[in-house]
C-alpha positions in Angstrom: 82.1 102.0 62.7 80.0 103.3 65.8 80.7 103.3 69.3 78.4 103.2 72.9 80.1 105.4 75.3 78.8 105.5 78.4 79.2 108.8 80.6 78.6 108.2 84.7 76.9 110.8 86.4 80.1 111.1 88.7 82.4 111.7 85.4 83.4 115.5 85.1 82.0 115.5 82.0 78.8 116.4 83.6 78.0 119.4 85.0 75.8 119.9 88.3 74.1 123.5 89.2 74.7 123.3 92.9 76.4 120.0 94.4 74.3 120.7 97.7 71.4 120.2 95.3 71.9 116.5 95.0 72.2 113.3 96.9 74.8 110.7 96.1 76.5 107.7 97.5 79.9 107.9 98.7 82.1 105.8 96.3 84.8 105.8 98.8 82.8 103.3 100.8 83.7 101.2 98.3 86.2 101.8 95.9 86.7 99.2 93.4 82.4 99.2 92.5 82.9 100.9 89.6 83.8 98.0 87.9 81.6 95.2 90.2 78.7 93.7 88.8 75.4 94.0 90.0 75.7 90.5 91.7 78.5 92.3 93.9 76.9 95.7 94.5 73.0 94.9 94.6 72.7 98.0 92.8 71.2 98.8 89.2 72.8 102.3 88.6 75.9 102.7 86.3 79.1 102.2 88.4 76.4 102.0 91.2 76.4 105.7 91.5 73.7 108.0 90.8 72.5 112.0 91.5 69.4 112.1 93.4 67.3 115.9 93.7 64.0 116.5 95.2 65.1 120.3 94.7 62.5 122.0 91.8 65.3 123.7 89.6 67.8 121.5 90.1 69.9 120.9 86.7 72.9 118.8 85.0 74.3 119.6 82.0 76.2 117.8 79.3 77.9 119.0 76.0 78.1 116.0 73.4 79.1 115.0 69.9 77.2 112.2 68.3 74.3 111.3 66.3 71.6 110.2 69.1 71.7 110.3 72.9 70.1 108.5 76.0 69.6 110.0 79.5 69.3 107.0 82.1 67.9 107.6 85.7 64.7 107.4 87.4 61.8 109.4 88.8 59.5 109.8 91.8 58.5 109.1 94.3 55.7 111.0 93.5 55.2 113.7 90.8 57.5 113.1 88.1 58.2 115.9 86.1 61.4 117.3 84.6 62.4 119.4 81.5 65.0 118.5 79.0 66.2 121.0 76.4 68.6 120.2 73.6 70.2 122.8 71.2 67.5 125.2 73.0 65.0 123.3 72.0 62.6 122.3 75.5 60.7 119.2 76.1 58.3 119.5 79.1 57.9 115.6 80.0 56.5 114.2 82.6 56.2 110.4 83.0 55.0 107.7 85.3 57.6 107.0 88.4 59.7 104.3 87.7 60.8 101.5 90.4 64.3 100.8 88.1 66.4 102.3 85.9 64.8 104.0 82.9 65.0 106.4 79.8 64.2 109.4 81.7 65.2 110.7 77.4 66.6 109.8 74.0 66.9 111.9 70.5 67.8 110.2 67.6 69.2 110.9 64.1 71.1 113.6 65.3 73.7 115.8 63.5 77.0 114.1 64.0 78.0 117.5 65.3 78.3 119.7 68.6 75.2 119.2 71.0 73.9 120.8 74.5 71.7 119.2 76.6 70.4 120.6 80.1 68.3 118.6 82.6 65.8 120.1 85.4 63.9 119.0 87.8 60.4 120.1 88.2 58.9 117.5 90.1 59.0 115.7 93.6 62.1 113.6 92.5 65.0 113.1 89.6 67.4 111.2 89.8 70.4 110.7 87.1 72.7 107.5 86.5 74.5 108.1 83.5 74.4 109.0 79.9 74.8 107.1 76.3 76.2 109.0 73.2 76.8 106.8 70.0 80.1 108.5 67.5 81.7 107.6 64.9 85.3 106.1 65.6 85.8 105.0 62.0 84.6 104.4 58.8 82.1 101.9 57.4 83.4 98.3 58.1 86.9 99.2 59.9 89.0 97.7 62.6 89.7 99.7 65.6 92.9 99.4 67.5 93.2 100.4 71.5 96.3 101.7 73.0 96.1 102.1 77.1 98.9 103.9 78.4 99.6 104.4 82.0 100.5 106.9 84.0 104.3 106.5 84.1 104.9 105.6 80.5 107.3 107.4 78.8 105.5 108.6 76.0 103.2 111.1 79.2 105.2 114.4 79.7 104.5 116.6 82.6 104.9 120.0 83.5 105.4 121.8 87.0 105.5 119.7 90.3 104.2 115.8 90.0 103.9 113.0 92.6 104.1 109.1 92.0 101.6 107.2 94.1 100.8 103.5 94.4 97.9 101.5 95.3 96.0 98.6 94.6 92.8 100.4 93.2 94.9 102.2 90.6 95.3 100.8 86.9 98.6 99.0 87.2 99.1 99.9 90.7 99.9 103.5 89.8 98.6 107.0 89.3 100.2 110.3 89.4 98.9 113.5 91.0 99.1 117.6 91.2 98.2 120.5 93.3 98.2 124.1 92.5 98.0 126.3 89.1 99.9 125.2 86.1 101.1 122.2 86.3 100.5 119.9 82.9 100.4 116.9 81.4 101.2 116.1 77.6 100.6 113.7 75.5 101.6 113.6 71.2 100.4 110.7 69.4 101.1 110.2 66.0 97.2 108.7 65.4 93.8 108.3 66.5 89.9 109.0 65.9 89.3 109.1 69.8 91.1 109.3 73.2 89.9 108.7 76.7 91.6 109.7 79.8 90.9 108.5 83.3 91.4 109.6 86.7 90.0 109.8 89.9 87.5 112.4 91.5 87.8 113.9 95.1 85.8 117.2 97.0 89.6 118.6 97.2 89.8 118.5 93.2 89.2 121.2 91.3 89.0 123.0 87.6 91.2 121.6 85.0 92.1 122.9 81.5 92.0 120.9 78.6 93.5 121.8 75.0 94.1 119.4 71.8 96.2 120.5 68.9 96.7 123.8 70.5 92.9 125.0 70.9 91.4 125.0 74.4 88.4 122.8 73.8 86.9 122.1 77.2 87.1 123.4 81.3 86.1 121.3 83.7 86.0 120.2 87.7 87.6 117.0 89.2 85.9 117.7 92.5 83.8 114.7 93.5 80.0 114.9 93.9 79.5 114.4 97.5 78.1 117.5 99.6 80.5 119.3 101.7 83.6 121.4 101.4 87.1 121.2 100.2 88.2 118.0 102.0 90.0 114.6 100.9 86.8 112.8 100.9 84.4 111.1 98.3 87.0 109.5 96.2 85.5 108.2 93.3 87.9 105.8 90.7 87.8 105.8 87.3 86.3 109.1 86.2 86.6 109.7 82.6 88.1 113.2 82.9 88.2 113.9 79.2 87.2 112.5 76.2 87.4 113.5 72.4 86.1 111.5 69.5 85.4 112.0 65.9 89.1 112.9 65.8 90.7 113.0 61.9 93.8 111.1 60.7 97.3 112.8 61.3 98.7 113.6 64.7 97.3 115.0 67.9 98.8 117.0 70.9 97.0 116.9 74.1 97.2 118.9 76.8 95.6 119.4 80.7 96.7 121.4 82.8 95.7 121.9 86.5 93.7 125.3 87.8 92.8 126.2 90.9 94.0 128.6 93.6 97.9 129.4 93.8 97.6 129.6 97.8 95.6 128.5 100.6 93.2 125.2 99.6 95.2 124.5 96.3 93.3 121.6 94.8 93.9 118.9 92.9 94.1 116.5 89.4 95.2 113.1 89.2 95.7 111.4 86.1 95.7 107.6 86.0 96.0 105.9 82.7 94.4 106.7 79.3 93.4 104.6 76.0 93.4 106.4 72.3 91.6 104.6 69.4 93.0 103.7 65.8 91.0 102.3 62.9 92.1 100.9 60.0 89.7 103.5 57.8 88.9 106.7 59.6 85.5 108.0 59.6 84.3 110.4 56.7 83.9 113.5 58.7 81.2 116.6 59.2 83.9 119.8 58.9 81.4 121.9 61.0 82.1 119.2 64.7 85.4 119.7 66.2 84.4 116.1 68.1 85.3 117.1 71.2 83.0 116.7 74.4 83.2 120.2 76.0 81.6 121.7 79.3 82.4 124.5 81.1 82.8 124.4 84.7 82.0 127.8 85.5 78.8 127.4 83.6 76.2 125.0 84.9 73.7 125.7 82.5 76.1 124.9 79.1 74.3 121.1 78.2 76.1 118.2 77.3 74.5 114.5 76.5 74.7 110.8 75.7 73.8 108.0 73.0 72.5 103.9 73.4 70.7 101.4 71.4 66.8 101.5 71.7 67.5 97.5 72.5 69.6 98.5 75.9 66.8 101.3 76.2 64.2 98.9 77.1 66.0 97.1 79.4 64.3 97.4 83.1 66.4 96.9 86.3 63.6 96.3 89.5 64.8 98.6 92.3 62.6 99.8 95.5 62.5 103.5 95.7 63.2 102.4 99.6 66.7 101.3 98.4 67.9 105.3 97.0 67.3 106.1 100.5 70.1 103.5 101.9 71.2 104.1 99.2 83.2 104.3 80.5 82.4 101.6 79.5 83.2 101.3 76.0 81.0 98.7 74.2 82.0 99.0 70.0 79.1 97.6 68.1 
């Protein structure tokens, strides 16, 4: 049993050289568009965000583990160039400018293990939407069962200084939230090939330590994508702040736990809800993967990736290049 997930180019999960590099929207215009349609948002990118550079050297990265990936975006306005290297292997490409969303790249028949992929612009203009990565969640023919649990149910422990908050954006109305160095949230479940937890992104966010099982397998930042400083600004719902696939059968501690500075501009984490996935016949699995999506914060350059069909490849969403200027989904197959 495969899965689609789909990475936005907002999620932490990717890892941007210099924010000042790139242009976004500000998802805090409107918060609940992460989960519009098109119809609502007149806008073809993924969770109608996107990362827009006209800066030559620009780069995102994105650690991954599946067997194929797609890289979603578009390119122009005029010279379109970019380089794409995976497992240090580079691919100078340079391709006509696109008017929509695109494949700006794809690879195949990959290893189902650990991959790094690193993006750079080279041309007049890139811009990034979001990524694909196709895993295994179970073997051949099995049944997967989801489990969402929210932020205040029991089985979530945490660790240091936590605040309840409410609001109508919020799965269930809720979300809980940290500042400062230490602080930690816990969860043990007793099963589980995958697990995906959500939260929300903001430029007063910061780095955030993730461990499964005891291992540290992943550093990254909650701070939003927007330019600009440490401020409460940019709020962007629904980031998938960690995910781990490809997980074997037997139980599974997690663990994240806040970073940041101990004085002065402490920033933040906010954890929301989070689903973990069960099938009925786990997946046979490659010894040599831990399955865990990993990228570093404090590296830029460390790669990461995603996966999608070659049928949702060739889809084409007509866009103006005049609009960029005004401006995890799960789908099991």
């Amino acid at each position: 049993m495969t899965s689609v997930l789909f990475v936005d180019d907002f999620d932490p999960l990717v890892v941007y050289s210099n924010y000042d590099d790139w242009q976004t929207p500000n998802p805090q215009d409107n918060p609940m568009w992460w989960n519009a349609s098109a119809d609502v948002t007149n806008s073809p990118w993924h969770q109608a965000t996107y990362h827009y550079t006209e800066v030559q050297g620009a780069r995102a990265a994105f650690n991954f583990t599946g067997s194929s990936i797609s890289v979603y975006g578009a390119t122009g306005p005029t010279t379109s160039s970019y380089t794409v290297t995976i497992d240090g292997n580079v691919n100078a490409l340079q391709v006509s400018n696109s008017t929509g969303r695109t494949v700006l790249y794809e690879a195949h028949n990959l290893t189902s293990d650990t991959h790094q992929l690193e993006i750079v612009n080279s041309g007049s203009g890139l811009l990034l939407d979001a990524f694909a990565v196709r895993l295994k969640l179970g073997g051949e023919d099995a049944t997967l069962s989801n489990t969402t649990l929210d932020d205040r149910a029991p089985e979530i422990k945490y660790e240091g200084q936590w605040t309840q908050q409410q609001g109508p954006n919020f799965h269930a109305g809720t979300s809980t939230y940290t500042s400062g160095p230490g602080n930690a949230m816990m969860l043990n479940f007793t099963a589980g090939s995958a697990i995906y937890v959500y939260g929300d992104q903001v430029n007063d966010h910061g780095d955030y330590t993730v461990s499964l099982n005891g291992s540290t397998v992943g550093r990254y930042s909650g701070r939003s994508g927007c330019r600009g400083g440490f401020a409460k600004a940019c709020e962007k719902l629904h980031g998938l702040v960690f995910f781990a696939g490809d997980l074997p059968a037997g139980s599974h501690a997690l663990r994240i736990e806040n970073g940041g500075p101990a004085e002065g501009n402490k920033t933040f984490f906010d954890f929301d809800y989070l689903d973990y996935t069960v099938p009925s016949v786990y997946a046979t699995r490659n010894q040599s993967s831990d399955g865990v999506n990993t990228a570093s914060s404090s590296n830029p350059a460390a790669p990461r990736g995603t996966t999608q069909s070659s049928d949702a490849a060739s889809a084409v969403y007509a866009l103006l290049w005049g609009v960029l200027a005004a401006w995890a989904v799960k789908a099991f197959l």
